[in-house]
C-alpha positions as CSV (number, residue, x, y, z in Angstrom):
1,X,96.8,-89.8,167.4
2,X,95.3,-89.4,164.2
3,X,97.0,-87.2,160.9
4,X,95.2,-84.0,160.7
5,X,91.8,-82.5,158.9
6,X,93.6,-80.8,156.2
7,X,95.1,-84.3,154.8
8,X,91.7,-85.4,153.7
9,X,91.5,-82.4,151.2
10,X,94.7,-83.8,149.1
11,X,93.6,-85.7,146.3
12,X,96.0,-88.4,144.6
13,X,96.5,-89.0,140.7
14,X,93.9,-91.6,139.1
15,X,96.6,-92.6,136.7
16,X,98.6,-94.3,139.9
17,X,95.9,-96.0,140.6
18,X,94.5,-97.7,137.3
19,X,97.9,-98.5,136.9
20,X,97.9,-100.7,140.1
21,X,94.5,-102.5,138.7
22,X,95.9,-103.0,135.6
23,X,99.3,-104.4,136.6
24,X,97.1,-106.7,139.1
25,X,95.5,-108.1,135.9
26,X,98.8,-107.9,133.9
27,X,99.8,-110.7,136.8
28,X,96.4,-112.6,136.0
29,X,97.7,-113.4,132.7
30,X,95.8,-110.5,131.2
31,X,97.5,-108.6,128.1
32,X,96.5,-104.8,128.9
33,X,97.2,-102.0,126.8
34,X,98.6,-99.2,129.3
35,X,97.2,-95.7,128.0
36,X,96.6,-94.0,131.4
37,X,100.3,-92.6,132.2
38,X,101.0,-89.1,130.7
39,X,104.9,-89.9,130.6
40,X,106.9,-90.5,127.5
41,X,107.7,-93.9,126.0
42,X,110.8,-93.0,124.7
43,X,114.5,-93.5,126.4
44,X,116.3,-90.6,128.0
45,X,118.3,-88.9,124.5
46,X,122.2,-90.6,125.0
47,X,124.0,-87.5,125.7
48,X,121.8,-86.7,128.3
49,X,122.4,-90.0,130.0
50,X,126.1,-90.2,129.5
51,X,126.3,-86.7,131.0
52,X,124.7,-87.9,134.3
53,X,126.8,-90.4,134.7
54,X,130.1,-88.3,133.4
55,X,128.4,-86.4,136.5
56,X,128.6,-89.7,139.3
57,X,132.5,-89.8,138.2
58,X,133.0,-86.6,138.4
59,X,131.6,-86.1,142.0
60,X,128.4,-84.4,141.7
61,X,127.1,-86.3,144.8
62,X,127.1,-83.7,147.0
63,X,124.5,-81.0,148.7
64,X,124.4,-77.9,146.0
65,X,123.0,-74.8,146.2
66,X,119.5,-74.5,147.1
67,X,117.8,-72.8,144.0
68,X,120.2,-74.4,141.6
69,X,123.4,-74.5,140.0
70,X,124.2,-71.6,139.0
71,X,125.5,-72.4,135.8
72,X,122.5,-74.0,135.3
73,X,120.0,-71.2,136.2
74,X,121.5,-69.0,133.8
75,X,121.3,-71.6,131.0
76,X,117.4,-71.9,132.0
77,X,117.2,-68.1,131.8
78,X,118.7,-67.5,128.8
79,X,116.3,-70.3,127.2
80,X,113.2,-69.4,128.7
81,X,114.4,-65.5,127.6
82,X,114.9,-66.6,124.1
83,X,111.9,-69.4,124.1
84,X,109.5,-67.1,125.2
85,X,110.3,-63.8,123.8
86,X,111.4,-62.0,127.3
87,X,114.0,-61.0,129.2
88,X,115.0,-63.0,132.8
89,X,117.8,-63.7,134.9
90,X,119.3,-66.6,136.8
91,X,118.3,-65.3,139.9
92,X,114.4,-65.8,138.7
93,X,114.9,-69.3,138.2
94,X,114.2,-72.0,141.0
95,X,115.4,-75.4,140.2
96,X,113.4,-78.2,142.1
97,X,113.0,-81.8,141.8
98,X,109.6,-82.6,139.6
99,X,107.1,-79.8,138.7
100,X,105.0,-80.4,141.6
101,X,107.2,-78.1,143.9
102,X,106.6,-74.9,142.3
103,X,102.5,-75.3,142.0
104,X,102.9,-76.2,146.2
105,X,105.9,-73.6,147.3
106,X,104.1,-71.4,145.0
107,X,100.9,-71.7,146.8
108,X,102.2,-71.5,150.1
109,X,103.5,-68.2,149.5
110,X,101.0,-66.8,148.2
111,X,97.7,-68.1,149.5
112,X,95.8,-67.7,152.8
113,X,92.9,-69.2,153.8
114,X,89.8,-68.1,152.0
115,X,91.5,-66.8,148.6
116,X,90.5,-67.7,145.3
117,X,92.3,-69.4,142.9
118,X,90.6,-69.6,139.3
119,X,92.0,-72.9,137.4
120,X,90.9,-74.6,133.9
121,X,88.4,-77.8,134.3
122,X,89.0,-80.7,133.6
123,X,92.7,-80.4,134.5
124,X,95.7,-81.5,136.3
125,X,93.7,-82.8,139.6
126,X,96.8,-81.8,142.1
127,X,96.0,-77.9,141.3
128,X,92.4,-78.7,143.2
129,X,94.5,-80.8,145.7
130,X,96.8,-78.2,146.9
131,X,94.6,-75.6,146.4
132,X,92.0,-77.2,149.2
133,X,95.3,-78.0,150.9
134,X,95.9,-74.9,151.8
135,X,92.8,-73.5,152.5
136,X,91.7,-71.5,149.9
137,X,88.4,-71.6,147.5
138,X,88.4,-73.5,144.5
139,X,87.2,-71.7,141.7
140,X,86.9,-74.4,138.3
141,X,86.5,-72.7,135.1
142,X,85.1,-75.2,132.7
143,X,87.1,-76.1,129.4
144,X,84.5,-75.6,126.6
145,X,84.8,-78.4,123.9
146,X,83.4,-76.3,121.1
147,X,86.6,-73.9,121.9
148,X,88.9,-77.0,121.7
149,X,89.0,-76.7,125.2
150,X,89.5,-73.3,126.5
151,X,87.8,-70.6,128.5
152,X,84.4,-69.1,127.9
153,X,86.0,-65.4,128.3
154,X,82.6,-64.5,129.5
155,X,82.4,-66.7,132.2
156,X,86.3,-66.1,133.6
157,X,85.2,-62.6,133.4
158,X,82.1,-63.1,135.5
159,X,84.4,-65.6,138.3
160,X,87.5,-63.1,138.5
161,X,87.4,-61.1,142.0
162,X,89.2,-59.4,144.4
163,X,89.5,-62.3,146.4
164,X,90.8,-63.9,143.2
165,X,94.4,-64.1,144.2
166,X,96.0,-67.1,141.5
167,X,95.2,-68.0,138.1
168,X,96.4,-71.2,137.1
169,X,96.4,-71.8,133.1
170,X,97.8,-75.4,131.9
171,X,98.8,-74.9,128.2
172,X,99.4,-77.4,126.2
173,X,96.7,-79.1,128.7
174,X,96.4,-82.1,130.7
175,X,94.0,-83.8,129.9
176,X,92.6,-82.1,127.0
177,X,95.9,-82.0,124.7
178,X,94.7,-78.3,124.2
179,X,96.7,-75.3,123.6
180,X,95.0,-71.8,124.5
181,X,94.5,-69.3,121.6
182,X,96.9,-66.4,121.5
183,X,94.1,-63.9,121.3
184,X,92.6,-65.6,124.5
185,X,95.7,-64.9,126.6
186,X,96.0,-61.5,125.5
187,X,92.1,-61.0,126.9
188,X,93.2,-62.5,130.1
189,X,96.4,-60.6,130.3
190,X,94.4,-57.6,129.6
191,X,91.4,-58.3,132.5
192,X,94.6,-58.9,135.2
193,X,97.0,-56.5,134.6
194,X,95.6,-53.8,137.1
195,X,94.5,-56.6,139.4
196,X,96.4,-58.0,142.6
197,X,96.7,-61.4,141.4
198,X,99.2,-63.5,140.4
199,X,99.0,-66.3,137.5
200,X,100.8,-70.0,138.0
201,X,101.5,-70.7,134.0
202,X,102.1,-74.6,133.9
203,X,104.1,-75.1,130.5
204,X,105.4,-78.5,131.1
205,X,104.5,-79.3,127.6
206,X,105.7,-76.4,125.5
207,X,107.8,-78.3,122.9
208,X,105.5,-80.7,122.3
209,X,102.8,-78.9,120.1
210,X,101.9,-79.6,116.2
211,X,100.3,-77.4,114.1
212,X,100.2,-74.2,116.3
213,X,103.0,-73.2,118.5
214,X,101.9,-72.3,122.0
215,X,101.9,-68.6,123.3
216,X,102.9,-68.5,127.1
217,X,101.1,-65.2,128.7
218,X,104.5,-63.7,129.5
219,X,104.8,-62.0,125.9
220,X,102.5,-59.6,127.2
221,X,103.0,-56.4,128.7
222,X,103.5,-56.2,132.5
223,X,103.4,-60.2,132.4
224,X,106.4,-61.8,133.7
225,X,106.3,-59.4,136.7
226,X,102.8,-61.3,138.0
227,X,103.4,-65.3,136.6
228,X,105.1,-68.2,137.4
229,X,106.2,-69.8,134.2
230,X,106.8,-73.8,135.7
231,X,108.4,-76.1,133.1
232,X,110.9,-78.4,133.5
233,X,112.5,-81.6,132.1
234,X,110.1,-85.0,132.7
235,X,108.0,-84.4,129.7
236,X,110.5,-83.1,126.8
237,X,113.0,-85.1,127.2
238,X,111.6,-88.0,128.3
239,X,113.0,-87.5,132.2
240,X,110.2,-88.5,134.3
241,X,112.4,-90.0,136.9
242,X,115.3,-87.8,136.9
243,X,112.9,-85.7,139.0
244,X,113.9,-82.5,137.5
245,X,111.7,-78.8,137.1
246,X,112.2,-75.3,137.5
247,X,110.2,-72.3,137.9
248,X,110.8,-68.6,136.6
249,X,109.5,-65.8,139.0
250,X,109.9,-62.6,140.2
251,X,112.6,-61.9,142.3
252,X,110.3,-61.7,145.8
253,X,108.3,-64.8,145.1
254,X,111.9,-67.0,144.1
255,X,113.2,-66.0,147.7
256,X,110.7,-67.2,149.5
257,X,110.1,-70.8,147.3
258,X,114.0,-71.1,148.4
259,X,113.0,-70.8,151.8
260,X,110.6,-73.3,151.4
261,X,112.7,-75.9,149.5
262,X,115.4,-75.4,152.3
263,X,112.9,-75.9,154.5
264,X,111.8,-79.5,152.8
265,X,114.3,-81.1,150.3
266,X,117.3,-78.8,150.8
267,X,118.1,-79.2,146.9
268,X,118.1,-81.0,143.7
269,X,120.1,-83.2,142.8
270,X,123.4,-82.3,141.5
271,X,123.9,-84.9,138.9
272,X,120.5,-84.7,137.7
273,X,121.4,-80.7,137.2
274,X,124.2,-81.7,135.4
275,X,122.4,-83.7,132.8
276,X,119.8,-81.3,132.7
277,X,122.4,-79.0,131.3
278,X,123.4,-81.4,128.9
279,X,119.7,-81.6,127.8
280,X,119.8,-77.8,127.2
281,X,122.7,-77.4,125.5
282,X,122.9,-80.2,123.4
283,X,121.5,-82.0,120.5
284,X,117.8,-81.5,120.2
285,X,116.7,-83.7,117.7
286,X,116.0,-86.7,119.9
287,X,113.0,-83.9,120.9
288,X,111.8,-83.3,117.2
289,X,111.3,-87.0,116.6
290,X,109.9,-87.6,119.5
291,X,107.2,-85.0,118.9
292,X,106.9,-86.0,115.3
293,X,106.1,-89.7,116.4
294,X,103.5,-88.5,119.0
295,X,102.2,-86.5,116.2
296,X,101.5,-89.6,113.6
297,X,100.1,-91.3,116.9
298,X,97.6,-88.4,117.5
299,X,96.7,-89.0,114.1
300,X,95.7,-92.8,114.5
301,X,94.1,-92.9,117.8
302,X,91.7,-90.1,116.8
303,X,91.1,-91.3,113.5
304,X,90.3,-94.7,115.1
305,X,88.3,-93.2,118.4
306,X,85.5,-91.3,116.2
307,X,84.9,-94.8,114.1
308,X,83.7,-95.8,117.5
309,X,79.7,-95.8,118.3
310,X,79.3,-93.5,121.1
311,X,82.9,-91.8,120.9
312,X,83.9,-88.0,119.7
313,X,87.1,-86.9,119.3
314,X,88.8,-83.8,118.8
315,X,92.6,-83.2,117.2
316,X,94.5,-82.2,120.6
317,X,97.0,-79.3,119.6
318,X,99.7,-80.5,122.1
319,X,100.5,-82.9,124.7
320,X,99.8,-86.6,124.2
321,X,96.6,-86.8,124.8
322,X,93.0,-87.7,123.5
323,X,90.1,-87.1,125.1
324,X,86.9,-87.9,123.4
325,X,83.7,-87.1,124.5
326,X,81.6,-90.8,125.6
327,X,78.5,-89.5,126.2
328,X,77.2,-91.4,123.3
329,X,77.9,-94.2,124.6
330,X,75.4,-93.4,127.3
331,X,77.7,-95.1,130.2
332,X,79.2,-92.7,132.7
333,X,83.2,-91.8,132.4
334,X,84.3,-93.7,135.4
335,X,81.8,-97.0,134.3
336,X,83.3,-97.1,131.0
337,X,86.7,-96.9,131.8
338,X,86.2,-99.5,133.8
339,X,84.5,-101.8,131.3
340,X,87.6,-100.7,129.0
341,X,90.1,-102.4,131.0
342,X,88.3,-105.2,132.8
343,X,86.6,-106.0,128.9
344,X,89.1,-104.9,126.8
345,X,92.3,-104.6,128.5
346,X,92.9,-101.2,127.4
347,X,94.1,-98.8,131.1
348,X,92.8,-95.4,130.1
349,X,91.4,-92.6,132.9
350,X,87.7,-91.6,133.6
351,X,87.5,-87.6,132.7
352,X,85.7,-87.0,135.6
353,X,89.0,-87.7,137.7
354,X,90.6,-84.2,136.2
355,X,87.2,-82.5,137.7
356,X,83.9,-82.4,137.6
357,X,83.7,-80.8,134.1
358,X,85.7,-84.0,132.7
359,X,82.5,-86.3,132.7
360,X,81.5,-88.3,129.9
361,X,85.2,-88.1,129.3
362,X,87.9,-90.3,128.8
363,X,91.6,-90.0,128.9
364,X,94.0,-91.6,126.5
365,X,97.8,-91.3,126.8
366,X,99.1,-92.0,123.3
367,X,102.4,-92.6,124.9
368,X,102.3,-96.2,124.0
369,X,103.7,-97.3,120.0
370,X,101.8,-97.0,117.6
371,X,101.0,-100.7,117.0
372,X,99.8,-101.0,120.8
373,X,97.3,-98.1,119.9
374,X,96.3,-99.3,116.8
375,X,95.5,-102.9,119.1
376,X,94.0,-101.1,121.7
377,X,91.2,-99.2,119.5
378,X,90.2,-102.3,117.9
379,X,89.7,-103.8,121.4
380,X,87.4,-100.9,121.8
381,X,85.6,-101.3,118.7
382,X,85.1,-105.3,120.0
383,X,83.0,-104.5,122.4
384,X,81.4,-101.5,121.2
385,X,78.0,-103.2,120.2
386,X,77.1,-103.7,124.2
387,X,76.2,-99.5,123.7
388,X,76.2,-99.3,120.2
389,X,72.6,-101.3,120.6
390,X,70.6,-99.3,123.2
């Protein structure tokens, strides 16, 4: 017996594994610098915490309802209503544990083999994963850097069929930091709005933005009847292993990503719901200084990244991440991200890994203090002069 065709089409996450090479030279004696994982640095906000555990002694160990608490679905309704400038109900909400569930069950519903699915480049690299998963064709749009990172309109014009069947837009972006222009949604909304497609809006970072608050394409007309709004709780409030996100969809589509969670993980946990309501409801200020740290962060590393030979950096809108171009450095992505943690023990992820558009890339998580960043760009800088020469 062997496991079947369609396993080799799943890609994994490079970030998992430079973390494993650099923890492998961390236990060499090697001081590395870890800016490769996209997931907050800061503690879980106290209330939160305490309400998860108020949770444990309250009993919220048990199976709960499959899409969610209800309590807890309205509470994400109401914010996503008022967050997002439209109207939704509890019943369009889908609680699952992580954001990965809605991009599969999503996909699973709505895909059959030999559909299209149009999705930014360089990006998340599970969108490509699941997409060949299932069958269906690939269809990359490359991010252009002179449009800090979004669309040539033209050429998501040109790719957009009627075997186009999912449009997956990431905004703000992984990796880019990105955050798509207003006036760029309302063109897309505009060329899909008669079409039979549906669009998968991934808006896991939508509180943490700086200058420009991001538009999600649901303000438009006849919008939230054709996208998935997926958000959730790993990235706001620093809850990566709570395991907890949630998608907003029409009515039809929430049904059948029940049936599928039934069908895998039953439901989410019920403690973890509870603190997730205590995230909603309560103080948000642990979120504003979070997101004004990042902010003085995103500052210094791409201050310090264009004072680099070879490097070019752009001001990412959202997110926590840089991603200079290296292409004058002349060394490929993957080479010199390498040579950046074997030489200079900073962990950072080759652009090529978030699609083929991401070379001559490189990925910097700034969710590391500010003093590690600072270190970590002089390191950099050290060894510089092995490109800076040629």
């Amino acid at each position: 017996m062997q496991v079947v065709e369609k396993i080799s089409r799943l890609r994994i996450e490079t970030a998992f594994e430079v973390l494993v090479k650099a923890r492998a030279l961390e236990a060499q004696g090697r001081s590395i610098i870890h800016l490769e994982i996209g997931e907050p640095d800061f503690p879980t906000p106290r209330h939160i915490v305490e309400a998860g555990m108020r949770a444990l002694d309250e009993g919220w160990t048990k199976y709960g309802p499959t899409p969610g608490i209800p309590e807890f679905r309205d509470m994400i309704a109401a914010h996503i209503s008022r967050t997002r400038g439209i109207k939704v109900a509890g019943e369009n909400v889908c609680v699952v544990p992580g954001g990965k569930p809605i991009m599969f069950f999503t996909m699973i519903a709505l895909l059959e083999e030999g559909d299209e699915v149009i999705y930014p480049d360089p990006s998340f690299p599970i969108y490509e994963s699941m997409i060949r998963f299932l069958g269906a064709k690939p269809v990359p749009i490359p991010l252009v850097e002179k449009r800090g990172f979004s669309f040539d309109l033209d050429v998501f014009h040109k790719k957009l069929s009627e075997k186009t069947k999912l449009i997956i837009l990431n905004s703000p972006a992984n990796p880019a930091g990105s955050v798509i222009p207003k006036e760029d949604l309302k063109a897309i909304a505009d060329m899909v709005h008669d079409k039979d497609v549906m669009i998968l809006s991934d808006e896991i970072y939508s509180r943490i933005w700086y200058e420009t608050e991001p538009t999600s394409i649901t303000s438009f007309d006849g919008m939230v009847e054709k996208t998935i709004i997926l958000d959730g709780f790993s990235k706001t409030y620093a809850m990566t292993g709570w395991r907890l996100g949630f998608g907003v969809m029409p009515l039809w589509l929430a049904d059948a990503v029940n049936i599928l969670t039934v069908n895998s993980n039953s439901c989410t946990a019920s403690f973890t719901q509870r603190a997730g309501m205590a995230a909603l409801s309560g103080p948000q200020d642990g979120v504003t200084a979070m997101v004004t740290e990042f902010a003085k962060r995103r500052n210094a590393i791409v201050k310090g990244l264009n004072e680099i030979p070879g490097f070019r950096c752009q001001l990412p809108a959202g997110a926590f991440y840089a991603f200079p171009n290296v292409t004058g450095t002349g060394i490929p992505s993957k080479q010199l991200a390498d040579i950046l943690l074997n030489d200079a023990g900073v962990a950072c992820l080759n652009g090529a890994g978030f699609g083929k558009y991401g070379e001559g890339y490189i990925r910097f998580s700034y969710a590391n203090s500010l003093p590690n960043i600072l270190e970590a760009v002089e390191r950099i800088r050290k060894i510089s002069d092995r490109w800076a020469k040629e």
